[in-house]
N, C-alpha and C positions, 0 to 999 in steps of 0.2 A: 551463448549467455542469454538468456532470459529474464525478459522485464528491464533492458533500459532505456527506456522513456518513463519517465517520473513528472508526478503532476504535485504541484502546492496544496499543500490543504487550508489553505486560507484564501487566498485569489483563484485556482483553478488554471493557473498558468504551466502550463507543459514543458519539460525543457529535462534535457540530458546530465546537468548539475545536480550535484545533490541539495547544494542551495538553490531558493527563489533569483533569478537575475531581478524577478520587480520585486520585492519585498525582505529577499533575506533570509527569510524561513528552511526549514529543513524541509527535503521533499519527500516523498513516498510515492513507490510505485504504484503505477497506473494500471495497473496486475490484478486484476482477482487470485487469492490463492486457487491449485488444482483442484477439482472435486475427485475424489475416491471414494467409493463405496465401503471399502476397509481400513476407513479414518480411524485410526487408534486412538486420536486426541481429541476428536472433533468435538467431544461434550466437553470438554474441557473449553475449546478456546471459544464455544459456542454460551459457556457461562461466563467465562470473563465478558465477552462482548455486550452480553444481551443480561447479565445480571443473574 
């Protein structure tokens, strides 16, 4: 299984919970997605991101 360690995005605090242990928050992996050269979606999730 890949990607569990999860970081907060509001402190930066690292932790194995899907919540903050310091603040609560929901966490998000510490993961860059894969890069693929035959990203099928990648313009897409590259607009939502960047507008």
């Amino acid at each position: 299984m890949a990607g569990k360690i999860r970081r907060c995005p509001s402190d930066g605090t690292y932790t194995l919970n899907f919540s903050c242990p310091a603040c609560g928050n929901e966490t998000r992996t510490a993961h860059p997605a894969r890069y693929s050269p035959q990203d099928r979606l990648g313009k897409y999730r590259r607009k939502v991101r960047y507008g």
